[in-house]
Every structure is written in C-alpha cells, then in structure tokens.
mmCIF file of the C-alpha atoms, coordinates in Angstrom:
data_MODEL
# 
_entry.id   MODEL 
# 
loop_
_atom_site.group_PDB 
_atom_site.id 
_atom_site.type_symbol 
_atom_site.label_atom_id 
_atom_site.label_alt_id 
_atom_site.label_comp_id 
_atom_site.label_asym_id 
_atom_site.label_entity_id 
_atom_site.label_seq_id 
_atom_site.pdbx_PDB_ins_code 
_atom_site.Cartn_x 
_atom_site.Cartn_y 
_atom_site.Cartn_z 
_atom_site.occupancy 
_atom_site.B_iso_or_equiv 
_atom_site.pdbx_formal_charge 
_atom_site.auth_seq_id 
_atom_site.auth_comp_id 
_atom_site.auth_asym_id 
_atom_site.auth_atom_id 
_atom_site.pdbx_PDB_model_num 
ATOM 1   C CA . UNK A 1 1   ? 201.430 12.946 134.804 1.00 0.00 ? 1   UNK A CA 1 
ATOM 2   C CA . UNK A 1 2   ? 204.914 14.834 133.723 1.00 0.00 ? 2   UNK A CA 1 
ATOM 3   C CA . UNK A 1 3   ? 205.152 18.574 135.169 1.00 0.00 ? 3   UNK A CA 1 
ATOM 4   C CA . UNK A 1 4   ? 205.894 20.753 132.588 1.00 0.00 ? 4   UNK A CA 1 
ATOM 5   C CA . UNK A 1 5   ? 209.487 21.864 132.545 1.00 0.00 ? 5   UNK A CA 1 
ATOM 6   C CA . UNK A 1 6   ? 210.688 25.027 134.210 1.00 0.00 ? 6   UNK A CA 1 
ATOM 7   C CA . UNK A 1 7   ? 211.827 27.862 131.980 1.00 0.00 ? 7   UNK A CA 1 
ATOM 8   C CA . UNK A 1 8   ? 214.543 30.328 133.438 1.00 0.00 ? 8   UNK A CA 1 
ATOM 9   C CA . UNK A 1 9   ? 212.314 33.707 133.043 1.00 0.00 ? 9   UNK A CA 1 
ATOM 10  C CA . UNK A 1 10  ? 216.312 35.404 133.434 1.00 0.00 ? 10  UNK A CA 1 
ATOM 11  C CA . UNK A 1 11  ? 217.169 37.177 130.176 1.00 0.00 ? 11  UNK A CA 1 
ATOM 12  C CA . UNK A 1 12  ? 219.893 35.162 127.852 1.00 0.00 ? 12  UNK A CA 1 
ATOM 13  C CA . UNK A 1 13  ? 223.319 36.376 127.074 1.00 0.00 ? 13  UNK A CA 1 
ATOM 14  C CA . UNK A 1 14  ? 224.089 36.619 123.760 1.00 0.00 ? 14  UNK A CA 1 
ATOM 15  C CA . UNK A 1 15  ? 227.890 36.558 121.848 1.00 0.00 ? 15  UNK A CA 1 
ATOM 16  C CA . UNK A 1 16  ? 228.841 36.975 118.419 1.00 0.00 ? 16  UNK A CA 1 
ATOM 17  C CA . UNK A 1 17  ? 230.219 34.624 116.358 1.00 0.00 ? 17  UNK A CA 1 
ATOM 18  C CA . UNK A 1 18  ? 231.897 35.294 112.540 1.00 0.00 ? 18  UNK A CA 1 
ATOM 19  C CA . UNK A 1 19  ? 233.627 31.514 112.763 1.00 0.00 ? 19  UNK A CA 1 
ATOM 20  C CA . UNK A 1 20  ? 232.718 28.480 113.293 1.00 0.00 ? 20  UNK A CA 1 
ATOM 21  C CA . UNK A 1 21  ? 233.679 24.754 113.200 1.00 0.00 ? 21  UNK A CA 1 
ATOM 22  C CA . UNK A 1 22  ? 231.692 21.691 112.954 1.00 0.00 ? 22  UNK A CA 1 
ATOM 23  C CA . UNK A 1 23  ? 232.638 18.133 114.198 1.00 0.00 ? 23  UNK A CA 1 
ATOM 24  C CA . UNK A 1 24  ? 230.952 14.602 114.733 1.00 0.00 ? 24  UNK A CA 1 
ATOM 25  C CA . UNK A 1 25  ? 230.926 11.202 116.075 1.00 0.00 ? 25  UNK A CA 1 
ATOM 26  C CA . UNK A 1 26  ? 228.750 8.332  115.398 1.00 0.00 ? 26  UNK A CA 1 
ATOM 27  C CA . UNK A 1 27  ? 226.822 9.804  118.049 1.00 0.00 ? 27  UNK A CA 1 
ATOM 28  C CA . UNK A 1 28  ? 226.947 13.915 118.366 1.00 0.00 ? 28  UNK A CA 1 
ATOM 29  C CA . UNK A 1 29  ? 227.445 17.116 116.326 1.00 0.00 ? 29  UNK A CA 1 
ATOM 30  C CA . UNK A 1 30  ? 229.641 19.065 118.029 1.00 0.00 ? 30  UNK A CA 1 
ATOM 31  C CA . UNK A 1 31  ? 229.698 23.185 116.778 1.00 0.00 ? 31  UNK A CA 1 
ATOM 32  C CA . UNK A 1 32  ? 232.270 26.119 118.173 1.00 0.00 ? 32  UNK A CA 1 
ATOM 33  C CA . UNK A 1 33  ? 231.070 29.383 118.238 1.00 0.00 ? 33  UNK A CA 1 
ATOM 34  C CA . UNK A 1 34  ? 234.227 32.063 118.184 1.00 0.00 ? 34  UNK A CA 1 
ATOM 35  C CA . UNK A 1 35  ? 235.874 35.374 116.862 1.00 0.00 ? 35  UNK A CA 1 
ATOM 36  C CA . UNK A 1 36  ? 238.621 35.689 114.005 1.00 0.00 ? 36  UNK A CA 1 
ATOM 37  C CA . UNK A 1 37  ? 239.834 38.147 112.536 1.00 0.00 ? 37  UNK A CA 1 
ATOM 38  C CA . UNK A 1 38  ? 242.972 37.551 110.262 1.00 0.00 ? 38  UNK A CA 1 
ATOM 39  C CA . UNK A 1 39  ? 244.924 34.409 110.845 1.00 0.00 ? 39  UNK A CA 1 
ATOM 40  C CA . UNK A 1 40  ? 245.083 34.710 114.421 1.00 0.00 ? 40  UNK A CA 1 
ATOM 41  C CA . UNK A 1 41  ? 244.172 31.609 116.375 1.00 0.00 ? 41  UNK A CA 1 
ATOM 42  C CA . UNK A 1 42  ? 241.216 32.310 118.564 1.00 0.00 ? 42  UNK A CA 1 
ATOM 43  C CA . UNK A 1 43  ? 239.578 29.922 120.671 1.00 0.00 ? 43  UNK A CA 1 
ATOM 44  C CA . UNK A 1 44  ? 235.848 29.043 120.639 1.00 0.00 ? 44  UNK A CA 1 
ATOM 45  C CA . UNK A 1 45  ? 233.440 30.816 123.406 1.00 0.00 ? 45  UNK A CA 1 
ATOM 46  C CA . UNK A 1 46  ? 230.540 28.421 122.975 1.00 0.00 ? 46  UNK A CA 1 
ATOM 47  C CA . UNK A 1 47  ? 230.408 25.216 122.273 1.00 0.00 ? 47  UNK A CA 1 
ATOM 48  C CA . UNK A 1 48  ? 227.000 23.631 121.303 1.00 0.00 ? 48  UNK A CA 1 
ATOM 49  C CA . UNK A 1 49  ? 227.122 19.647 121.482 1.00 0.00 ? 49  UNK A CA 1 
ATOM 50  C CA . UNK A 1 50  ? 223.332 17.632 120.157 1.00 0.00 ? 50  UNK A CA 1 
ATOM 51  C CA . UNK A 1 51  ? 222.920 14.313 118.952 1.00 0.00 ? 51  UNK A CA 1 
ATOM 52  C CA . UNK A 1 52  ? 222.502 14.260 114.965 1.00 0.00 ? 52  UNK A CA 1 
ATOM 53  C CA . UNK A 1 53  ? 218.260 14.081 115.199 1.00 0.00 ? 53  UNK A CA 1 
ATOM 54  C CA . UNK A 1 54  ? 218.347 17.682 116.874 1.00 0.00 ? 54  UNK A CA 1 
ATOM 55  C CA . UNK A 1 55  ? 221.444 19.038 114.785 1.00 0.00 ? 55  UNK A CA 1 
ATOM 56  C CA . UNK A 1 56  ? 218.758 18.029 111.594 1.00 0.00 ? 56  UNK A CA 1 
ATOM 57  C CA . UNK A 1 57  ? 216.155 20.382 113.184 1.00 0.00 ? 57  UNK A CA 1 
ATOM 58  C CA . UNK A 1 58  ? 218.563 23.114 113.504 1.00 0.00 ? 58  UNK A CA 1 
ATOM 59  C CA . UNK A 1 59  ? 219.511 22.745 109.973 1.00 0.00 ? 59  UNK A CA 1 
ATOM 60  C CA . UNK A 1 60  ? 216.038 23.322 108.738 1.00 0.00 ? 60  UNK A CA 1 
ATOM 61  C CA . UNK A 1 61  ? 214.912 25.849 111.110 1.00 0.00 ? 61  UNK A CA 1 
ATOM 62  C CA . UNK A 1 62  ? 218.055 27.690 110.385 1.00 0.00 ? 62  UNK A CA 1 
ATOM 63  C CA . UNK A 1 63  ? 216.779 26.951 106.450 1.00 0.00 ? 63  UNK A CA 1 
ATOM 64  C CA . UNK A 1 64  ? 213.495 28.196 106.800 1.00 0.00 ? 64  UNK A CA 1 
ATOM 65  C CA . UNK A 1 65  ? 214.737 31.563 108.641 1.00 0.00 ? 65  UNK A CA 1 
ATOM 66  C CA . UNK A 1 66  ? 216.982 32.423 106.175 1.00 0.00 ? 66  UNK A CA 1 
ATOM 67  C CA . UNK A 1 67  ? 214.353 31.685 103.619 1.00 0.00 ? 67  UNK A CA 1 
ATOM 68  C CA . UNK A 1 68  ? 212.227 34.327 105.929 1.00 0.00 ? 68  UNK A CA 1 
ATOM 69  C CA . UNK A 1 69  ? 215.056 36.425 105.593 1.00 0.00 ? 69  UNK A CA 1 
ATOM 70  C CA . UNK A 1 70  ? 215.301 36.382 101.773 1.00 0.00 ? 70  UNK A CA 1 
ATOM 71  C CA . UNK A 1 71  ? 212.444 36.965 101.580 1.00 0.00 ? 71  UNK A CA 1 
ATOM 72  C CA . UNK A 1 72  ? 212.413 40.129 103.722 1.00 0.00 ? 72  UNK A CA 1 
ATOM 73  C CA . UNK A 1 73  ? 215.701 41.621 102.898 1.00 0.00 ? 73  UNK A CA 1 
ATOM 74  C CA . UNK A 1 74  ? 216.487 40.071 99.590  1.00 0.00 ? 74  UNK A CA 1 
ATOM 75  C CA . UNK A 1 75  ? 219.138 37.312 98.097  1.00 0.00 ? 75  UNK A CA 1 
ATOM 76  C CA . UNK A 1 76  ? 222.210 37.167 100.576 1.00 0.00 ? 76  UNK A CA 1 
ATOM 77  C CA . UNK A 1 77  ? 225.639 37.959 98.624  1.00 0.00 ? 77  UNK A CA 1 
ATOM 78  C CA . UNK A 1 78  ? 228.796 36.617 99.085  1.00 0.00 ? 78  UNK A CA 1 
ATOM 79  C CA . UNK A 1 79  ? 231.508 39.621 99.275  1.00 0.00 ? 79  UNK A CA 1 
ATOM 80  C CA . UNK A 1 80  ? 234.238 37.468 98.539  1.00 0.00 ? 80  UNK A CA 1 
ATOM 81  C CA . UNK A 1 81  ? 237.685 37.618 99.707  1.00 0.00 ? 81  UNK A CA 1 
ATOM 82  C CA . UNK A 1 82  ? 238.400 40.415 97.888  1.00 0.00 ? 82  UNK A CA 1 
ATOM 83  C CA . UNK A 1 83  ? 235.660 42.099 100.347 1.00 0.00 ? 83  UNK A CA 1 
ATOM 84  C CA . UNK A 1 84  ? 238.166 40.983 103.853 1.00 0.00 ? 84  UNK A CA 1 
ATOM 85  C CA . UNK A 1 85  ? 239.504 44.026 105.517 1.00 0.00 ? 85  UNK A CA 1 
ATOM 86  C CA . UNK A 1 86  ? 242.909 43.828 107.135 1.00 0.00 ? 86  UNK A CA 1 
ATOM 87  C CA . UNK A 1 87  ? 241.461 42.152 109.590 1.00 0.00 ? 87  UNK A CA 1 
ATOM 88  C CA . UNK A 1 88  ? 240.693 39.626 107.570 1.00 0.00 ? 88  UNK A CA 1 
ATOM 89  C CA . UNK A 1 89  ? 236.712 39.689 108.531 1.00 0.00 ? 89  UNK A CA 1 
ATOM 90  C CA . UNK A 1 90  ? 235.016 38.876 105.636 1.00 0.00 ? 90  UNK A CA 1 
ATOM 91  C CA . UNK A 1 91  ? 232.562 41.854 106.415 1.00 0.00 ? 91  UNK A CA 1 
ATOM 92  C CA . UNK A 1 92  ? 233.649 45.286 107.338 1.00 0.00 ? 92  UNK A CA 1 
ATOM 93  C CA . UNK A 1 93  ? 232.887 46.055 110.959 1.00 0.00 ? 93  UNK A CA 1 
ATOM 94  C CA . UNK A 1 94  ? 230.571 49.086 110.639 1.00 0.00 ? 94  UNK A CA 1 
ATOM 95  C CA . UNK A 1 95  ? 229.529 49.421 114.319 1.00 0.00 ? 95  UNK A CA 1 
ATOM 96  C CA . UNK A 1 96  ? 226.223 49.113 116.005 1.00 0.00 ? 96  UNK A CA 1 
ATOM 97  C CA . UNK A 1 97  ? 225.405 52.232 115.179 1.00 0.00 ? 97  UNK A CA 1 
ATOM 98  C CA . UNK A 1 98  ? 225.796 53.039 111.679 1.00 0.00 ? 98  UNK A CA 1 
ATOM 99  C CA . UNK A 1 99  ? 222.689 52.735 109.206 1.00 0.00 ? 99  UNK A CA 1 
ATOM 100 C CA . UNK A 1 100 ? 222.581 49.785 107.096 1.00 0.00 ? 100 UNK A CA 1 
ATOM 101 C CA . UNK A 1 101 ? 223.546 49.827 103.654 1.00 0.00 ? 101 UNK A CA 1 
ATOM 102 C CA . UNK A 1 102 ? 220.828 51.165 101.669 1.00 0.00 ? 102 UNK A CA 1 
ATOM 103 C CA . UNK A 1 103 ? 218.571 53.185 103.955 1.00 0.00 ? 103 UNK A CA 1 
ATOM 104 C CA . UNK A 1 104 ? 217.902 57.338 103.526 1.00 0.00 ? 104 UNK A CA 1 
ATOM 105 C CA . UNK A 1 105 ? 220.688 57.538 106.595 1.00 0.00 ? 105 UNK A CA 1 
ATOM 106 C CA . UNK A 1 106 ? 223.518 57.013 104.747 1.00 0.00 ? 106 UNK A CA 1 
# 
C-alpha cells in the first residue's frame, strides 16, 4: 500500500504577476511569472516548469474559473492600450485598498 503524500500545513507565499511568458520543448511547458511596467526589462520571480499533460489541466481549470468568474462578476474587458498608464501597466494600479469599480464606496 502507497502512504498518502504529506502536505506542508505552512501557509503559501503568494507574488503578483501582470507578465508572463510561455515556452516548450517536445517534452515541458515552461511559464515565467514577473513584473513590468513600461519597457523596462524585468526578470521573472517564478518559474513554473510541467510536462504538456499537466499544462492541459491548467488550461482548463484556469477555463472553467474564469467561466466561474464571468459568471460572477460579468464579461472581462479588454482596456486596451489606450487604457496603459505611464507605467505602461495595462491596468491602473489602484491600491489594495480602494473600492472596486462599481460599488456604493466610490
């Protein structure tokens, strides 16, 4: 009989990531989780490397949570590049803080 694997009951760390780039081999996807803003090179703080079976489940898991999230919040909308600050973030940074766009805070 196989013992069931040990899970770390330590809390995650999490990091934000507004850019990303996607690679492969015959054998792996390879993804790079970083910051950008403007043009400014910035170099990747995660890198997530799976074989292409498990990068197909993350595609439709990340499908079916943004079809959850539709669903929830409403269509997602592109804001274009006429939308980049001058930054160059495609979406304003409106701190942790602030109430979302839409709500009786505003």
């Amino acid at each position: 009989m196989t013992p069931a694997p040990q899970v770390d009951p330590a809390p995650r760390k999490g990091a934000y990531a507004n850019y990303v780039e996607v690679g492969f081999t015959a054998f792996e996807i390879v993804i790079d989780f970083g910051q950008r803003y403007g043009m400014r090179e910035t170099p990747c703080h995660t890198r997530i490397v799976m074989s292409p079976i498990y990068a197909q489940a993350l595609l439709e898991t990340l499908r079916g949570s943004l079809a959850q999230y539709v669903a929830a919040f409403g269509p997602l909308r592109d804001p274009g590049p006429a939308a980049a600050d001058e930054r160059g973030s495609p979406v304003p940074d409106s701190g942790y803080g602030d109430a979302p766009p839409g709500s009786d805070e505003e």
